[in-house]
C-alpha positions as CSV (number, residue, x, y, z in Angstrom):
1,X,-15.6,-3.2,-6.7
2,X,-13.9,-3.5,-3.5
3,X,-10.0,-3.6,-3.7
4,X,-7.8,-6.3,-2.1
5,X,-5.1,-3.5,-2.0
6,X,-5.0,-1.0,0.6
7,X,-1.8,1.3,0.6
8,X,-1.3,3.6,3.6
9,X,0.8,6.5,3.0
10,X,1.4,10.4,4.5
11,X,2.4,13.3,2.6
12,X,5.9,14.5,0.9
13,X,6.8,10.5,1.4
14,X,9.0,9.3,-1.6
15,X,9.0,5.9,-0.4
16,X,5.5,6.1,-1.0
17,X,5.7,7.7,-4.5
18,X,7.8,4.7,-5.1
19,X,5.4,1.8,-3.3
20,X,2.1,3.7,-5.3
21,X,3.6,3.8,-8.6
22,X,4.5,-0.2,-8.0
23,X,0.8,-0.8,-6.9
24,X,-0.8,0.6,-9.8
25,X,1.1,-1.2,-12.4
26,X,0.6,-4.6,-10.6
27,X,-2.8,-3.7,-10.1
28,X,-3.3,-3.2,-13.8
29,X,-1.7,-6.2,-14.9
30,X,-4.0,-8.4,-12.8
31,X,-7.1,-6.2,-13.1
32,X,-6.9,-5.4,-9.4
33,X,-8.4,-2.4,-7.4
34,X,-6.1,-0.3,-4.3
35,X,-7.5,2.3,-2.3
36,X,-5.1,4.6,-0.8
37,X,-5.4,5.8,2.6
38,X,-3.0,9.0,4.0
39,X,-2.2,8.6,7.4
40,X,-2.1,12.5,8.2
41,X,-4.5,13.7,10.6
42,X,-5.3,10.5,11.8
43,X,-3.6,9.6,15.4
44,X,-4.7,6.2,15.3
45,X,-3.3,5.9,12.0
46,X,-0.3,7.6,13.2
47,X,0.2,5.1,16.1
48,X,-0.2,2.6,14.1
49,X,1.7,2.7,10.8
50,X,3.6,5.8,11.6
51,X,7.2,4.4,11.4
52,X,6.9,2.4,8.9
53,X,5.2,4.3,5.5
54,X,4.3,2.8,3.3
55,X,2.3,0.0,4.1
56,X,0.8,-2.6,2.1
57,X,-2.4,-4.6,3.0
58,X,-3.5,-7.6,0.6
59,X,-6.6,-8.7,1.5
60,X,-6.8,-6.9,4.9
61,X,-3.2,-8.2,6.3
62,X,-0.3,-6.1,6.6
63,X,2.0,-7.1,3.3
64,X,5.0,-5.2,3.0
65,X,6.6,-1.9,4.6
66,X,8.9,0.7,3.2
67,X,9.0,-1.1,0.0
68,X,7.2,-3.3,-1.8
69,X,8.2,-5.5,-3.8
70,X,6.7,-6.2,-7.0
71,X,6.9,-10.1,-7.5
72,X,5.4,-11.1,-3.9
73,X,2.6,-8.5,-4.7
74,X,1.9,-10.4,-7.6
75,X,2.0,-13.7,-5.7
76,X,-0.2,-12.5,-3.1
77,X,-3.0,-11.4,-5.5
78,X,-2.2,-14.6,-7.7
C-alpha cells in the first residue's frame, strides 16, 4: 500500500518525536499509511529540509514543518 504520508526527520530530533507520534495516530484513525524518511547522511536531503525538521508531505507536497498539526492533517487526508 503506498502511503500519502511521508515524514522527514533526523536523529535526537524531539520535534520529530512529537510530529511521528501525531502522524501515527491520525494515520490510524483514517486507516492511512506514512513512511518515514531520516534526513542523515543524505546532503540532498540536508539541503533541502535541513532547517526545518520535521516535514510533512501529504500526497507528495510539503504539508507542515516543525509541527504538525493534527486537525489540518486530518483535513488533508479527508
Amino acid at each position: 500500500m503506498t502511503a500519502r504520508v511521508t515524514l522527514y526527520t533526523r536523529p535526537g530530533c524531539h520535534l520529530c518525536d512529537d510530529a511521528r507520534v501525531l502522524i501515527e495516530r491520525v494515520c490510524a484513525e483514517l486507516g492511512e499509511h506514512y513512511d518515514e524518511i531520516s534526513i542523515a547522511g543524505d546532503p540532498e536531503l540536508e539541503r533541502r529540509f535541513g532547517h526545518e525538521v520535521p516535514v510533512t508531505l501529504v500526497d507528495g507536497q510539503q504539508h507542515d514543518y516543525w509541527r504538525v498539526d493534527p486537525a489540518r492533517l486530518r483535513a488533508a487526508l479527508s
